[in-house]
gemmi code that builds the backbone of each chain (N, CA, C; Angstrom):
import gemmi

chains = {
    "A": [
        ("UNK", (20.170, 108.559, -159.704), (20.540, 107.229, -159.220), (21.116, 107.312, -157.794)),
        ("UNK", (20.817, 106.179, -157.079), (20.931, 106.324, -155.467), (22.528, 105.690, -155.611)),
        ("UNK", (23.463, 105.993, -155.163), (24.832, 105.693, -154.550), (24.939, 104.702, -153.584)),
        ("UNK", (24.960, 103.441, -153.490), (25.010, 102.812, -152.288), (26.199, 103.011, -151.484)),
        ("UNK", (26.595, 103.951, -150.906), (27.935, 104.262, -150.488), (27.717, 104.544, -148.915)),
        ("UNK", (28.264, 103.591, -147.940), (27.737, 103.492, -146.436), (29.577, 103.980, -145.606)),
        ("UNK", (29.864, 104.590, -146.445), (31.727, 104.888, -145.696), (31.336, 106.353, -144.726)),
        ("UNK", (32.148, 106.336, -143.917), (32.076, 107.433, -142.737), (32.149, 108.931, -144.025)),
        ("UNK", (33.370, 108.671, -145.025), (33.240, 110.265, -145.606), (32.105, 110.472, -146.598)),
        ("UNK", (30.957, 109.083, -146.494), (30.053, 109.651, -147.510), (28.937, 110.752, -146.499)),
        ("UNK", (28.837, 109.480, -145.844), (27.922, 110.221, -144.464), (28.222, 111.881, -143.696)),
        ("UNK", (29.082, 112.361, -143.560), (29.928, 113.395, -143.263), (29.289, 114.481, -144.825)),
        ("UNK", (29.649, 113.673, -145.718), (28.802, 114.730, -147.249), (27.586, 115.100, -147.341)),
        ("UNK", (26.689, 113.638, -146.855), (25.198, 114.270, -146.597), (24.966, 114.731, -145.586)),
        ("UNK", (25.401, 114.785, -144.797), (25.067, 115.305, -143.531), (25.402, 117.107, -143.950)),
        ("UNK", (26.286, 117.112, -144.520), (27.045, 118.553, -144.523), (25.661, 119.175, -145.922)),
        ("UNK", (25.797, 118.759, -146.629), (24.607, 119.020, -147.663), (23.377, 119.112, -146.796)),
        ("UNK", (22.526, 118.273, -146.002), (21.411, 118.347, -145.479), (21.567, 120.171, -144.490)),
        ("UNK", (22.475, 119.872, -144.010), (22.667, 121.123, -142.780), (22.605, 122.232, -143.844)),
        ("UNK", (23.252, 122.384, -144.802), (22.924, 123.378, -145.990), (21.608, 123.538, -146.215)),
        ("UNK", (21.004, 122.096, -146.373), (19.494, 122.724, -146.707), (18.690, 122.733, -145.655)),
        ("UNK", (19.198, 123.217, -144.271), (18.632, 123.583, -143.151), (18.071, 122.676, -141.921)),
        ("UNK", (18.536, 121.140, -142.237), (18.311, 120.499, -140.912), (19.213, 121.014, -139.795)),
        ("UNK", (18.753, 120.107, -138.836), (19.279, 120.408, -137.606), (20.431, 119.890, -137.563)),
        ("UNK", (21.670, 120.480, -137.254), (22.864, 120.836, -136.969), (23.262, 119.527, -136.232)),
        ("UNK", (22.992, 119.434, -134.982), (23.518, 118.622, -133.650), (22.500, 117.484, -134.303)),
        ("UNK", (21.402, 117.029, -134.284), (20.721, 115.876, -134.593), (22.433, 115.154, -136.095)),
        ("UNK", (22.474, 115.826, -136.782), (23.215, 115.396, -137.654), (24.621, 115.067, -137.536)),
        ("UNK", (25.129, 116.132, -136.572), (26.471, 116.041, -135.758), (26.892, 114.434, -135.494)),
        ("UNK", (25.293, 114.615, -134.627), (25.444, 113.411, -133.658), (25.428, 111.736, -134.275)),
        ("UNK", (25.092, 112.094, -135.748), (25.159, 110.890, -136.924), (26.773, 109.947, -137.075)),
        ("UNK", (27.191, 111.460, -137.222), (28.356, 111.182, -137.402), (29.391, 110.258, -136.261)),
        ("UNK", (28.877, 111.241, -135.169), (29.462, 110.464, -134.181), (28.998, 109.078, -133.891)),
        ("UNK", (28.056, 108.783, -134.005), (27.325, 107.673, -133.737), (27.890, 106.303, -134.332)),
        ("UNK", (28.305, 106.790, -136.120), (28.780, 105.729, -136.957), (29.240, 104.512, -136.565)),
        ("UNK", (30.648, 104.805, -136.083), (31.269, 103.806, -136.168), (30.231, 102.553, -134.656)),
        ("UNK", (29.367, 102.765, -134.108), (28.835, 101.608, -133.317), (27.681, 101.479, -133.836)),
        ("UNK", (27.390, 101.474, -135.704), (26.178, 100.787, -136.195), (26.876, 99.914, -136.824)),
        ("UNK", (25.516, 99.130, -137.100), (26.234, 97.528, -137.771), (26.043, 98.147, -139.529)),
        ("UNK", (26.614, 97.099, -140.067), (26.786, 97.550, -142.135), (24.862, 98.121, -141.964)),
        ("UNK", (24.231, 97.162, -141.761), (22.758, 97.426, -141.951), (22.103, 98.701, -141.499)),
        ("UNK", (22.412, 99.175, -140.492), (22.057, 100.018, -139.788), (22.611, 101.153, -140.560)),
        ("UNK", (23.897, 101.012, -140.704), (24.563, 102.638, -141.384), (23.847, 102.216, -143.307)),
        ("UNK", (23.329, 101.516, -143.572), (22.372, 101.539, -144.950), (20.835, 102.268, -144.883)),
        ("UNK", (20.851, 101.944, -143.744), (19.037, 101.876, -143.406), (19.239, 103.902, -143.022)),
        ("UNK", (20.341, 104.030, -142.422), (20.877, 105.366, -142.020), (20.949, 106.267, -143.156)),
        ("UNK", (21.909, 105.809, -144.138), (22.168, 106.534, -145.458), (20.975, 106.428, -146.410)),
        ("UNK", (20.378, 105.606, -146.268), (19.095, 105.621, -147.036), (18.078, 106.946, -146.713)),
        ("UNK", (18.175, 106.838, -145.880), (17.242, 107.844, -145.462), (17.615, 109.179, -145.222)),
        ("UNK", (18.958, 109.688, -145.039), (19.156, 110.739, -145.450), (19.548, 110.943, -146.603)),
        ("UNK", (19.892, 110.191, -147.544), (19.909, 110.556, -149.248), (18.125, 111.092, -149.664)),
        ("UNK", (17.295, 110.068, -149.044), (15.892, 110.726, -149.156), (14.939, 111.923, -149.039)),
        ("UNK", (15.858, 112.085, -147.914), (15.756, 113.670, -147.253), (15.657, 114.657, -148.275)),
        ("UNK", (17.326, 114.654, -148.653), (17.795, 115.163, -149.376), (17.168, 115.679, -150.139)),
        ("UNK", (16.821, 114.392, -151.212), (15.978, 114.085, -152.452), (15.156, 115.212, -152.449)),
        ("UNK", (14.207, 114.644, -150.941), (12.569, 115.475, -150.827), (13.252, 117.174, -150.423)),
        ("UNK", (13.963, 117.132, -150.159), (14.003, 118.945, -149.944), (14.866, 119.362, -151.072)),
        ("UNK", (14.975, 118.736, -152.019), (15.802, 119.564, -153.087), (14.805, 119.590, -153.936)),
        ("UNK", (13.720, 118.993, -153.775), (12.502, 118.754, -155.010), (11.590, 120.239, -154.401)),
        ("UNK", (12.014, 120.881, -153.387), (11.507, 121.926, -152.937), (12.057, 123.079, -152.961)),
        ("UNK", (13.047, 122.857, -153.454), (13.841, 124.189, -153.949), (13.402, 125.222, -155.313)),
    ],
    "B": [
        ("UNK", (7.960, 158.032, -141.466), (7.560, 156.547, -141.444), (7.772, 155.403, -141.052)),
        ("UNK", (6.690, 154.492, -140.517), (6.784, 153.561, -139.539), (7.001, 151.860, -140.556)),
        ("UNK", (7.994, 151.687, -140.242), (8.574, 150.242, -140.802), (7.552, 149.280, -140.442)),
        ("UNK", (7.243, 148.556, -141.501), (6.589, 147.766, -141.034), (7.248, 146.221, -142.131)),
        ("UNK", (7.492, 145.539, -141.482), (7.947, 144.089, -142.148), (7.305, 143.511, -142.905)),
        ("UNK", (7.603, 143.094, -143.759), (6.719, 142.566, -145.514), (6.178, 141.100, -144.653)),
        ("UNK", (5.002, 140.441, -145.033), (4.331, 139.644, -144.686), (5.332, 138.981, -145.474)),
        ("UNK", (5.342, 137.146, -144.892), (5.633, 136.593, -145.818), (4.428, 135.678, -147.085)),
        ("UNK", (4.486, 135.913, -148.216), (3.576, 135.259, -148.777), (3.319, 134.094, -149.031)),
        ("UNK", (1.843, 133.508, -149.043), (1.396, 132.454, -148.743), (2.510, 131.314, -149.838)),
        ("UNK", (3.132, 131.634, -150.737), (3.636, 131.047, -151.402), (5.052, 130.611, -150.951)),
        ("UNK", (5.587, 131.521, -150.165), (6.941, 131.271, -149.258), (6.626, 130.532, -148.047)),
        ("UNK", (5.459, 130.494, -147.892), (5.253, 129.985, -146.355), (4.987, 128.276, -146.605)),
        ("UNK", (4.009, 127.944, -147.575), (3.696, 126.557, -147.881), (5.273, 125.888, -147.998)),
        ("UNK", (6.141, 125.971, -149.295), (7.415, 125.226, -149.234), (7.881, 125.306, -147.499)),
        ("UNK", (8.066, 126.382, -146.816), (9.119, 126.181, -145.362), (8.274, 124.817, -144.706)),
        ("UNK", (7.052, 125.178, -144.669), (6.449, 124.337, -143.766), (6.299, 123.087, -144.557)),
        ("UNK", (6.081, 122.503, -145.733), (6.687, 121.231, -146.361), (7.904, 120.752, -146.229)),
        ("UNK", (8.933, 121.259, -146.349), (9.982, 121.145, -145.728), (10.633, 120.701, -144.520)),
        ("UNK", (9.733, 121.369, -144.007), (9.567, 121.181, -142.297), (9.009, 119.883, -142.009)),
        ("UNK", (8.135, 119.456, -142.587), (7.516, 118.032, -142.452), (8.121, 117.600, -142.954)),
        ("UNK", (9.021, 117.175, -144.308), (10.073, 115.928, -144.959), (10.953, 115.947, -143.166)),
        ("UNK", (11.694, 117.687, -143.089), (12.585, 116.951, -141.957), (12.027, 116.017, -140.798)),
        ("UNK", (10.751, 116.521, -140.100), (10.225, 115.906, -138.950), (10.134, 114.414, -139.687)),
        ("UNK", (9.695, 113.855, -140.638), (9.222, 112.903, -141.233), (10.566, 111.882, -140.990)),
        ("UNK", (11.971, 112.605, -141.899), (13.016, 111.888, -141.446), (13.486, 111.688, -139.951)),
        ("UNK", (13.140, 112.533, -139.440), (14.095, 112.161, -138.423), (13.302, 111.242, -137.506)),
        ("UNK", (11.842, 111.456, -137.518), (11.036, 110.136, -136.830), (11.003, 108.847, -137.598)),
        ("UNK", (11.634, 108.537, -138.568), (12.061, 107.570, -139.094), (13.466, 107.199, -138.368)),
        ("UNK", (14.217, 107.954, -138.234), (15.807, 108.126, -137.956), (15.749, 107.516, -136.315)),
        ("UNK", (14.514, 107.758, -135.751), (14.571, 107.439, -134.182), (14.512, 106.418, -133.828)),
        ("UNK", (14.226, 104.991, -134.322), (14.385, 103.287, -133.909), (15.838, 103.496, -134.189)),
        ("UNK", (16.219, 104.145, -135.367), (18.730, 103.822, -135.336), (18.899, 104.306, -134.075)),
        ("UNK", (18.730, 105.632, -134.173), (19.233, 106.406, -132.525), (18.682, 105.610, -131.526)),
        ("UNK", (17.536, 104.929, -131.226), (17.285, 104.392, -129.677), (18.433, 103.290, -129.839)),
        ("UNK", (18.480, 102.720, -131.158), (19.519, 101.397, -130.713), (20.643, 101.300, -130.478)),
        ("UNK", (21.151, 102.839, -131.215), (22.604, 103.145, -130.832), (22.908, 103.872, -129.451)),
        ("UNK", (21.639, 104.456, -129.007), (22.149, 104.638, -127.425), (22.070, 103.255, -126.675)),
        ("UNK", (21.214, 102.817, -127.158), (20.971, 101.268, -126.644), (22.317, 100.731, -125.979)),
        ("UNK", (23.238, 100.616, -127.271), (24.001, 100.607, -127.435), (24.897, 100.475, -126.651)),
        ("UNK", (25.477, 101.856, -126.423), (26.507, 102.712, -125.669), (25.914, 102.473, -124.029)),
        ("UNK", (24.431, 102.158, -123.680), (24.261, 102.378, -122.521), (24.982, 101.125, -122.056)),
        ("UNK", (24.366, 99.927, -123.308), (24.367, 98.421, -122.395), (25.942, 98.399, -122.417)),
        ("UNK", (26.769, 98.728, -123.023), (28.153, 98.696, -122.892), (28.687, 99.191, -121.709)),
        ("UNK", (28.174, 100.504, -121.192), (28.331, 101.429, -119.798), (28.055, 100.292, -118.956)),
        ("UNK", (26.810, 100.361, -118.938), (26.166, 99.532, -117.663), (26.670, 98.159, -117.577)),
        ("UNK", (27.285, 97.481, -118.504), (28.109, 96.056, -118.371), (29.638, 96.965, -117.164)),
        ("UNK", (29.959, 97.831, -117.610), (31.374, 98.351, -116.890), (31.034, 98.720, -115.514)),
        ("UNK", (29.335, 99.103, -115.443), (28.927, 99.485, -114.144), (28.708, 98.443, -113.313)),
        ("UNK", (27.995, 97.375, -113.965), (27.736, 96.142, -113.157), (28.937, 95.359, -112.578)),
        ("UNK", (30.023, 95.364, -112.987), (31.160, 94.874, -112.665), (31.356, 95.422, -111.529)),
        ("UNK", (31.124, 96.262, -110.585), (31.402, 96.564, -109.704), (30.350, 96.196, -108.543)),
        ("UNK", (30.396, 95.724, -107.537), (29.253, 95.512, -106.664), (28.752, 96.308, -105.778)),
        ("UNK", (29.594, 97.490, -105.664), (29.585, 98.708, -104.866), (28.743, 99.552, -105.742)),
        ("UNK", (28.582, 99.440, -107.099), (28.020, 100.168, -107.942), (28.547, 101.612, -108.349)),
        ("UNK", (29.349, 101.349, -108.068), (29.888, 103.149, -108.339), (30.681, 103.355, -109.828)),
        ("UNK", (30.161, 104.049, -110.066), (30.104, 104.587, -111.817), (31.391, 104.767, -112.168)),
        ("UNK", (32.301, 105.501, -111.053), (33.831, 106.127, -111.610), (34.614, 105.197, -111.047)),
        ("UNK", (34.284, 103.648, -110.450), (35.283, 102.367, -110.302), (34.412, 101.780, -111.218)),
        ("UNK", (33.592, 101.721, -112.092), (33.431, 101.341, -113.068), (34.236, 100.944, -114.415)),
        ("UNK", (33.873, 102.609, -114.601), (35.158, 103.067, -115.489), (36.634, 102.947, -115.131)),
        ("UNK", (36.869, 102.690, -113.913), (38.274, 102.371, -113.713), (38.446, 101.155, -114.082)),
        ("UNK", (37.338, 100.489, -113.994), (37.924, 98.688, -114.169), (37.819, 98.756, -115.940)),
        ("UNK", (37.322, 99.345, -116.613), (36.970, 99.550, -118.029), (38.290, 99.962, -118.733)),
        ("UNK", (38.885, 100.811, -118.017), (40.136, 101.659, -118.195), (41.043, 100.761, -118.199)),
        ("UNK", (41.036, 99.724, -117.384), (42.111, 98.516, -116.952), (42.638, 99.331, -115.038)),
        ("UNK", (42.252, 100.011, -115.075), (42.975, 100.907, -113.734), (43.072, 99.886, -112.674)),
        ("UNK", (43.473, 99.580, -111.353), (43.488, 99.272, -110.364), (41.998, 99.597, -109.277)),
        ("UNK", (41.996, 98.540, -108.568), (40.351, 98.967, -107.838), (40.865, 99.940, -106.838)),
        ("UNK", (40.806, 100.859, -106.377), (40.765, 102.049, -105.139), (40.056, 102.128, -104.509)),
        ("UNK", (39.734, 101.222, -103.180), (39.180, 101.656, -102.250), (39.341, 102.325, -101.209)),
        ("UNK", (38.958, 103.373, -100.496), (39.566, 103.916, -99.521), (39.583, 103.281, -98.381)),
        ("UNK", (41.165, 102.854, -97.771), (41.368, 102.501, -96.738), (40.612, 103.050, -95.493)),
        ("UNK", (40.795, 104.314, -95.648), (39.825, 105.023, -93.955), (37.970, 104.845, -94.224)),
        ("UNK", (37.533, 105.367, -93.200), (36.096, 105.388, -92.834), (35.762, 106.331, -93.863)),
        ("UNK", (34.332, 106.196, -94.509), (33.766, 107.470, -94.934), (33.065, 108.137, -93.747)),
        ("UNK", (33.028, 109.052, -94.340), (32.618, 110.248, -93.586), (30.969, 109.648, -92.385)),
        ("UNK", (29.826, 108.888, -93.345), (28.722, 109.009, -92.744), (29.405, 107.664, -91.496)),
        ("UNK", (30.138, 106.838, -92.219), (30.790, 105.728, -90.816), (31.297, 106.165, -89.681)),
        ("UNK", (32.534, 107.294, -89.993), (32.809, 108.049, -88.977), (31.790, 108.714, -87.865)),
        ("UNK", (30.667, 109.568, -88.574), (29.602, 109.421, -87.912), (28.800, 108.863, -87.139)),
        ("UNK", (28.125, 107.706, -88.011), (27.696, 106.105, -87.371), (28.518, 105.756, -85.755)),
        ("UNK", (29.974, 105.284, -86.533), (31.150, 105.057, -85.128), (31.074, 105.976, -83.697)),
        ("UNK", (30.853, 107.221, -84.325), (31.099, 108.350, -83.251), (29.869, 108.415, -82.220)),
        ("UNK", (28.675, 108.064, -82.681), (27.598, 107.861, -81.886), (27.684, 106.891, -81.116)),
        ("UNK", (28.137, 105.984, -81.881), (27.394, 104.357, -80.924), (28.486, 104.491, -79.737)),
        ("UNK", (29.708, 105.046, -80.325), (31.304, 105.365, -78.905), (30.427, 106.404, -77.398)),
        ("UNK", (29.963, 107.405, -78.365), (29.531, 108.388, -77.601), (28.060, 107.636, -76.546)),
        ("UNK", (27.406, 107.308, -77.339), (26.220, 106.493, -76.491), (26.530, 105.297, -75.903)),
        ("UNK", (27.323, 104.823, -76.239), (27.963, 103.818, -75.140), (28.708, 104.557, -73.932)),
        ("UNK", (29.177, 105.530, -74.093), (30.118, 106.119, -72.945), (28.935, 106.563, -72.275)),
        ("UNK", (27.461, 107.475, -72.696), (26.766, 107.630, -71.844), (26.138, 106.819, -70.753)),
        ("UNK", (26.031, 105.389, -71.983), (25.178, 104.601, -71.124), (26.574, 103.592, -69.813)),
        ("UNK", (27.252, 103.697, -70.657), (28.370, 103.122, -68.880), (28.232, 104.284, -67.755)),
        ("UNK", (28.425, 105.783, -67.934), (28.605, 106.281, -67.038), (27.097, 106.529, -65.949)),
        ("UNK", (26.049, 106.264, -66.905), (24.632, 106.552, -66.281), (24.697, 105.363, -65.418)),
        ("UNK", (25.081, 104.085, -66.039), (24.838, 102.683, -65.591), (25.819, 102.552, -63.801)),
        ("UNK", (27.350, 103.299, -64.427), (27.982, 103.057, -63.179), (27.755, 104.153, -62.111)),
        ("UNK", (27.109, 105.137, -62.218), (26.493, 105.916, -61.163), (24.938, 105.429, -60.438)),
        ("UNK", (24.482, 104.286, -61.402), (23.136, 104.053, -60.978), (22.048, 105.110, -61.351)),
        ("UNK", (22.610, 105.600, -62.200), (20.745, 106.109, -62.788), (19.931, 104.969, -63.592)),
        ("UNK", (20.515, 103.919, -64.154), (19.780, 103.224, -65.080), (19.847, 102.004, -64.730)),
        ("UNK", (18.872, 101.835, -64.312), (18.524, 100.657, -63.702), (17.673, 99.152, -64.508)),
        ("UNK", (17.482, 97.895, -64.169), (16.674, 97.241, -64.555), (16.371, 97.283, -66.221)),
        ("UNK", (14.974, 97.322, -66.375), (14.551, 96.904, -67.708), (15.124, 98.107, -68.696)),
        ("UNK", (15.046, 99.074, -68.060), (15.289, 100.608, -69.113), (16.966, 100.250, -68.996)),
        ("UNK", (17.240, 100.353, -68.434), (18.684, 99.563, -68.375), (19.377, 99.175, -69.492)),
        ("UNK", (18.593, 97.615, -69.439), (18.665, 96.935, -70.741), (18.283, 97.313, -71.712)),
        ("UNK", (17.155, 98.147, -72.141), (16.814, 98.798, -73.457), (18.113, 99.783, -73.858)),
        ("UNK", (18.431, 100.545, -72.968), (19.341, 101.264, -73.629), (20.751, 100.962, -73.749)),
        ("UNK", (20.943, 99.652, -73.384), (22.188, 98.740, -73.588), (22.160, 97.821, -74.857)),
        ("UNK", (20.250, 98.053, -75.329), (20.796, 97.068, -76.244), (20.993, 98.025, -77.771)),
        ("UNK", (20.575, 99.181, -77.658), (20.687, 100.472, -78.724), (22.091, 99.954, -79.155)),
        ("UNK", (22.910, 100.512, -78.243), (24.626, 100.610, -78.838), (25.093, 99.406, -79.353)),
        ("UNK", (24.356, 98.158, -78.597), (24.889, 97.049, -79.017), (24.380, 96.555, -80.526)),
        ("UNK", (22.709, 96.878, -80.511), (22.524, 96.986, -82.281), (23.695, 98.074, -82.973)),
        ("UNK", (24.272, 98.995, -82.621), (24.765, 99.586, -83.611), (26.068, 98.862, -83.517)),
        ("UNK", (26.568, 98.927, -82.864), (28.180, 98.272, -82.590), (28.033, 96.918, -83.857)),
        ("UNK", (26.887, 96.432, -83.637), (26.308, 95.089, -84.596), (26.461, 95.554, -85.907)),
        ("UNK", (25.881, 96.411, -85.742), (25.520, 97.106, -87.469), (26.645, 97.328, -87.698)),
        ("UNK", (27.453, 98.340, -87.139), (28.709, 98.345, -87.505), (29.545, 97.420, -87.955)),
        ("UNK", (30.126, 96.514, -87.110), (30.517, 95.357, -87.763), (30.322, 94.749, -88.618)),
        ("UNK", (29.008, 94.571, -88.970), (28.520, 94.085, -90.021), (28.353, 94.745, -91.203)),
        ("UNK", (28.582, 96.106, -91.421), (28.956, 97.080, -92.574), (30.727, 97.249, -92.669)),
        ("UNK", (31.371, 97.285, -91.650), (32.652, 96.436, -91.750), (32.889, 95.712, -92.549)),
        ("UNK", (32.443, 94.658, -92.125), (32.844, 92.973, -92.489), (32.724, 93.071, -94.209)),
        ("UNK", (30.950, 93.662, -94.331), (30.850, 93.211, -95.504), (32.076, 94.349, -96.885)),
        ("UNK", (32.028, 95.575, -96.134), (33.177, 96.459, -96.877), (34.417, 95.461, -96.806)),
        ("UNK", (34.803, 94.762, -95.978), (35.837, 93.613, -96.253), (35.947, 92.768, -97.412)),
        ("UNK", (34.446, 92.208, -97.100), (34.165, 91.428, -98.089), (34.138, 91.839, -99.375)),
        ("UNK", (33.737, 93.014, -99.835), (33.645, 93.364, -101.140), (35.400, 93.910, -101.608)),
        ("UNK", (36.073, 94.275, -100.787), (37.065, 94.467, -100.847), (38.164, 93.507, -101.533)),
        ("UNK", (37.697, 92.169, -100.609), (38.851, 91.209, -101.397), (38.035, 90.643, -102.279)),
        ("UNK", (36.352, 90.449, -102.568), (35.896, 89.769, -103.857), (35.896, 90.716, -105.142)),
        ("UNK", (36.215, 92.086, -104.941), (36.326, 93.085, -106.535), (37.125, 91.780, -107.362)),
        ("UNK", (38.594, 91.459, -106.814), (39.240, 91.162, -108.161), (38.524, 89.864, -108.638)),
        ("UNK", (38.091, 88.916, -107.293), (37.253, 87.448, -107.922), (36.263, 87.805, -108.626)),
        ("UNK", (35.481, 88.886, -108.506), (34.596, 89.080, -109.190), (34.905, 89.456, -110.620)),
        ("UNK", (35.699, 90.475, -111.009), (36.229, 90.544, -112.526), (36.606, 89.300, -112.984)),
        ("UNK", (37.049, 88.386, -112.197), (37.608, 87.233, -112.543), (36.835, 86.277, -113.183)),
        ("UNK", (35.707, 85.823, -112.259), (34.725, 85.416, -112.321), (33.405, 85.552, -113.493)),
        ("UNK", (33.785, 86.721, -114.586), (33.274, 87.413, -115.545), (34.276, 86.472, -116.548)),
        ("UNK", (35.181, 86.515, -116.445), (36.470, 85.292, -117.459), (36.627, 86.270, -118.765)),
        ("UNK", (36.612, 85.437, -119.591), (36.889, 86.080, -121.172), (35.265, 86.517, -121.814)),
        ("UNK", (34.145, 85.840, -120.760), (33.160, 85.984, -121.470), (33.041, 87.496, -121.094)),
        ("UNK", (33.524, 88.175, -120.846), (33.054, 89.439, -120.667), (34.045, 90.756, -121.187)),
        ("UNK", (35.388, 90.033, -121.644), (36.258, 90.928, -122.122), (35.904, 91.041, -123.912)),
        ("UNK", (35.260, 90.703, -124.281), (34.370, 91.868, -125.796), (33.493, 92.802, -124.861)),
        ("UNK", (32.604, 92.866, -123.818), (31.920, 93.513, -123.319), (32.796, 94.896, -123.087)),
        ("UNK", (33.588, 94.399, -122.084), (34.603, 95.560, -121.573), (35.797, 96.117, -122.557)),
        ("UNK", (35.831, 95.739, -123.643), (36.435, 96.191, -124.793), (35.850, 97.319, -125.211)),
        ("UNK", (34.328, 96.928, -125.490), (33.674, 97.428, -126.087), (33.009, 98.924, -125.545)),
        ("UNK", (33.362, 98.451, -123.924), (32.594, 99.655, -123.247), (34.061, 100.674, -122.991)),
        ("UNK", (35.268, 100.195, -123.105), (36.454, 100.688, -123.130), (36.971, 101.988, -124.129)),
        ("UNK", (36.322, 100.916, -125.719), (36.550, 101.910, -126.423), (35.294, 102.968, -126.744)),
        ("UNK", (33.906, 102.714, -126.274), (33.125, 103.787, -126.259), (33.459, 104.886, -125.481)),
        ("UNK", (33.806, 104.718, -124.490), (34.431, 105.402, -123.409), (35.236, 106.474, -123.922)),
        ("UNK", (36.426, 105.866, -124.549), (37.708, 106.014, -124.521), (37.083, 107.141, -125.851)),
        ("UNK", (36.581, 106.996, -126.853), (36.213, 107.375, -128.218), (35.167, 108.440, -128.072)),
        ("UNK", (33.880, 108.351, -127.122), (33.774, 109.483, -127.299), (33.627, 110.481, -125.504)),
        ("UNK", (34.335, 110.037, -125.080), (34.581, 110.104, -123.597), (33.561, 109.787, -122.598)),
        ("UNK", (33.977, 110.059, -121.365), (32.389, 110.063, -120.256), (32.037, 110.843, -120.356)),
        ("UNK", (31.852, 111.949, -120.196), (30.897, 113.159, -120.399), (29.961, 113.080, -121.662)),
        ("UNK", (30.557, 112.439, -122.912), (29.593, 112.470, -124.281), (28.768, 111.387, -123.937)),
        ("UNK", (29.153, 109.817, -123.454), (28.394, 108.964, -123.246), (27.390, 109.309, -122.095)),
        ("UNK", (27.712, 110.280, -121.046), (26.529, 110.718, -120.010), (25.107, 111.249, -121.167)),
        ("UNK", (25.787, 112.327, -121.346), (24.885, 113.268, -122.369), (24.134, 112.043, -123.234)),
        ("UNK", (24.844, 111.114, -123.714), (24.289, 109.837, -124.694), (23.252, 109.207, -124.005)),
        ("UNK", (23.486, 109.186, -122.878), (22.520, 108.177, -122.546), (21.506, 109.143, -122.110)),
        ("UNK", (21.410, 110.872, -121.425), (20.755, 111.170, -121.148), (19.700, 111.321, -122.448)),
        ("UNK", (20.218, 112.326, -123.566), (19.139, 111.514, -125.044), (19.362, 110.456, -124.928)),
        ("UNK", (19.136, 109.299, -124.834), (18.286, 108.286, -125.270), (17.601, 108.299, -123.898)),
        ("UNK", (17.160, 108.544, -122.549), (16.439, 108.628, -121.794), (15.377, 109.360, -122.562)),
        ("UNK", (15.550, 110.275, -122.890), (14.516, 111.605, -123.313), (14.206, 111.113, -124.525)),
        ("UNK", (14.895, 109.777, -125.433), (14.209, 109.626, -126.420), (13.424, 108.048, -126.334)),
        ("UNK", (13.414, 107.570, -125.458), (12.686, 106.629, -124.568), (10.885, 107.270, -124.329)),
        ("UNK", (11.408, 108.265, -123.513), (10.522, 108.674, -123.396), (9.488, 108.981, -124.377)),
        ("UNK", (9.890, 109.709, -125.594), (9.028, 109.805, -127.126), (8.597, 108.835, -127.225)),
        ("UNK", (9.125, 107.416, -127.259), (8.697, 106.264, -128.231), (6.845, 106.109, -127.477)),
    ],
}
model = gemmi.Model(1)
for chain_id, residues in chains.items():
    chain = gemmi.Chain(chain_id)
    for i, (resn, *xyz) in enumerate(residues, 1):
        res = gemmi.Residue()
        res.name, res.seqid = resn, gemmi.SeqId(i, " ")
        for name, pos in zip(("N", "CA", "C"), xyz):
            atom = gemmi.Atom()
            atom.name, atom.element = name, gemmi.Element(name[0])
            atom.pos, atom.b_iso = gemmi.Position(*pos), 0.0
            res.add_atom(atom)
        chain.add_residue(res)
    model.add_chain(chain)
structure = gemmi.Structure()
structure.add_model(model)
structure.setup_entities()
């Protein structure tokens, strides 16, 4: 089940999980930093898609 | 015996490179957020830049900062320059003129050199005057409709400094360019 959870410390979790499963470091860094000047929509459309990520590279493990 | 490194097998190699495509996949999805959030950060900059009519990036940020406008009272350097010629070519052309080497029409041509610059001068003067006392009418003149702007470019600033917002805007130049 997908988490709808759009808070700065969820984002900071996937991000830290993704870099575990080997994305790029600074592209993800730079997520973080970015946060706080997206609108609610934007940081959904954001978390959506790296929960997806996720998804697809853990289905490859 | 000579080492030789284990191939990797075709079975280790398919997952990396699937993998490799989910990431490329996300993150070219991920690139319309990032253009809009440099978007962003630029149009906020460039509202702090436009405020200035001189255009200069670090009285930009001073007016963003709340700072005081600083202009330098003395000449810059290329004015000093400018000044020092048209003084110097005017002194030539009086002393040629009052010995009588320069006569008539050539005369006048080279009387009217110094006097275009002396012109120019003044008139890069004047208008450094002018911009001088319109900085504050001009912030002024922006009213309240522009203080969310300069808030906004205040606390980007302020949050993730100038140097990160340079670098910011330079990716999103370079990611301009991709689209």
């Amino acid at each position: 089940m997908t988490v709808n959870n759009t808070t700065k410390e969820y984002l900071e979790k996937l991000v830290a999980d993704l870099m575990k499963s080997g994305e790029d470091k600074e592209e993800l860094s730079m997520w973080v930093d970015l946060y706080d000047l997206l609108s609610p929509e934007e940081r959904e459309t954001l978390v959506n898609n790296l929960e997806k990520e996720l998804r697809d590279l853990e289905k490859l493990k | 015996m000579e080492f030789k490194p284990q191939e990797p097998s075709t079975e280790t190699q398919k997952p990396n490179e699937t993998r490799k495509e989910v990431m490329e996949k996300a993150q070219d999805e991920r690139l319309k957020l990032k253009f809009d959030a440099f978007k962003k950060i630029l149009d906020s900059v460039l509202h702090a830049i436009e405020l200035t009519p001189l255009g200069n990036i670090t009285m930009g940020v001073a007016v963003v900062r709340g700072k005081r406008f600083f202009i330098d009272e003395k000449l810059s350097k290329k004015d000093r320059i400018m000044y020092g010629l048209i003084i110097l070519h005017s002194s030539i052309y009086s002393t040629l003129f009052t010995y009588g080497v320069l006569k008539g029409d050539i005369g006048a041509v080279v009387l009217s050199i110094p006097i275009y610059g002396i012109t120019s001068g003044l008139t890069i003067a004047q208008k450094r005057q002018e911009v001088k006392k319109n900085i504050p009418e001009s912030v002024k003149k922006y009213g309240d409709s522009l203080n969310e702007q300069l808030m906004a470019s205040k606390k980007t600033i302020e949050e993730y400094g100038y140097e990160k917002v340079k670098e910011l805007i330079e990716k999103m130049k370079k990611e301009k360019k991709k689209r």
